[in-house]
N, C-alpha and C positions, 0 to 999 in steps of 0.2 A: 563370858560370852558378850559381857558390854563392850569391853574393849576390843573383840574382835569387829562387834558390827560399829564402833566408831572407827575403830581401821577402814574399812569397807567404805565407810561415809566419808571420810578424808581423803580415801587413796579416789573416790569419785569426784570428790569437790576438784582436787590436785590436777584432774582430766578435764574436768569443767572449765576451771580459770586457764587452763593450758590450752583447750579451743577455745574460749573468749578472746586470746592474747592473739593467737592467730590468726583468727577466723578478722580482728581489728586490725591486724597487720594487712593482710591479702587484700580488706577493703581500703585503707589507707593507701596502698598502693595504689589500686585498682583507680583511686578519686584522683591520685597526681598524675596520671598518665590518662587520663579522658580527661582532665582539667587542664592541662601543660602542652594546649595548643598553641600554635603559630600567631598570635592576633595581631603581630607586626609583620606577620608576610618571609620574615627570613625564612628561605629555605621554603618555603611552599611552592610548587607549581602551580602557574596559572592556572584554571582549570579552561579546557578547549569550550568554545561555546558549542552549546547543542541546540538541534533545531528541534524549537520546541513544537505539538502536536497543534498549534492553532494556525503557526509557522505555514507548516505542512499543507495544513489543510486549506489557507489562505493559498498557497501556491497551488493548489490543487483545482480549489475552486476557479481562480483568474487560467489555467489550462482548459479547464470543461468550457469555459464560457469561450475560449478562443475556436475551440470546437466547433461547438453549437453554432458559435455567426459563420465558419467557414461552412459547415453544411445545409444553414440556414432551416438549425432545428428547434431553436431557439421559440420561435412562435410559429408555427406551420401552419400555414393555409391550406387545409386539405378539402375545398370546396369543390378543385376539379377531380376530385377523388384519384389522382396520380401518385398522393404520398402510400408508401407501401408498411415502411419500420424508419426505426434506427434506434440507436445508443451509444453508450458511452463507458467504457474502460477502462482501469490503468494497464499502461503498457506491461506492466510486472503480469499483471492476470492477463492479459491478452485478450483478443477478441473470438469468440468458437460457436459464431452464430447457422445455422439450420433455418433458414427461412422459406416457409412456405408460399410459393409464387404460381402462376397459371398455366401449365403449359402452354407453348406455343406464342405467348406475349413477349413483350419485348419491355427490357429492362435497363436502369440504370444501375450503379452501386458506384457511390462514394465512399471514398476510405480519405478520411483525413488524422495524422498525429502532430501533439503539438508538444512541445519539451526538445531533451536530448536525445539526439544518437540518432536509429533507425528502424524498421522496423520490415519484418519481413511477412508480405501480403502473401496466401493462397487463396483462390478462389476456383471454388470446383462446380461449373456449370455441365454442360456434357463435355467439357475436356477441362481439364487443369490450366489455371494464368499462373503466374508465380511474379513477383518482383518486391524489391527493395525500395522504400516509401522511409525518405526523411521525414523528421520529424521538425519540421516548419512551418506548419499552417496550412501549407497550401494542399489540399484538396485533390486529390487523382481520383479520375472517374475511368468507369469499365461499363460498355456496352454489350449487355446481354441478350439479345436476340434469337426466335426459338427458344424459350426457356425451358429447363424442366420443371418439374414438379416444385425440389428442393435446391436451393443456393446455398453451398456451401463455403462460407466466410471465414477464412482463419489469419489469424494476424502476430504473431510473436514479437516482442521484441529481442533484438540484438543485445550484442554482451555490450554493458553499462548505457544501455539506451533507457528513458524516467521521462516520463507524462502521461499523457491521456491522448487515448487514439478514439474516433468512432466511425460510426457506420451510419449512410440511410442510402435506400432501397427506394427507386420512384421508375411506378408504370410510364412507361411511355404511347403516350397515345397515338394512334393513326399512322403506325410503324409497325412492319410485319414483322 
């Protein structure tokens, strides 16, 4: 019976050093091939630069700010009580504003985008505008007179159009 249970312990040792041997082979591998990188460049691709997220956001912000001075939202003087809203978008989300206005007053609505491409305006007062607004800076204004209740602002952009579009809303006074 001794000899059987030293069989038994050998024939386990024998399994043992047999995955030792292997389990140091498979990691020996394992160290020359994550070790046995390129550190002279041969054969590596460049890698493409990527834009990084501060990148981004630096270009995002200098878009808002081109914004803001085109609609002149930036600091608003709303002393003569004419300012109504506005904001600010990226063209990827669009603009899907519902603005509460007075019936019967008379209104403005600036739509300005700044970036690339184009950007396509809806505005539904009692009848539908529709048109296509570069994304240039410049500012296109719609006069709404007889207003309803609710202005309906929608703004899409075009396939591979990228910026920031906005909006502001200013009462018009002494204008029926």
């Amino acid at each position: 019976m001794a000899l059987l249970g030293n069989q038994v312990m050998t024939h386990g040792l024998r399994h043992s050093r047999h995955g030792a041997v292997l389990l140091a082979s498979i990691l020996s591998a394992a160290l020359v091939v994550g070790c046995s990188g390129d550190h002279e460049g041969r054969g590596a691709k460049d890698p493409k630069p990527s834009t990084t997220p501060s990148a981004t956001s630096d270009q995002t912000e200098a878009l808002e700010k081109k914004v803001e001075e085109a609609l002149g939202i930036a600091d608003v003087d709303d002393t003569n009580g004419q300012f109504v809203e506005s904001g600010l978008e990226r063209v990827s989300d669009g603009i899907h504003a519902r603005s509460a206005l007075t019936n019967g007053k008379s209104y403005t609505l600036a739509v300005v985008c700044a970036g690339v491409g184009k950007v396509r305006l809806a505005v539904t007062a009692k009848r539908p505008v529709r048109q296509t607004v570069e994304c240039n800076s410049v500012p296109v204004r719609q006069r709404i007179t007889n207003a309803p209740d609710q202005l309906v602002t929608d703004v899409e952009g075009l396939e591979g159009s990228t910026g920031v579009i906005g909006w502001r809303i200013d009462e018009l006074r002494g204008v029926p």
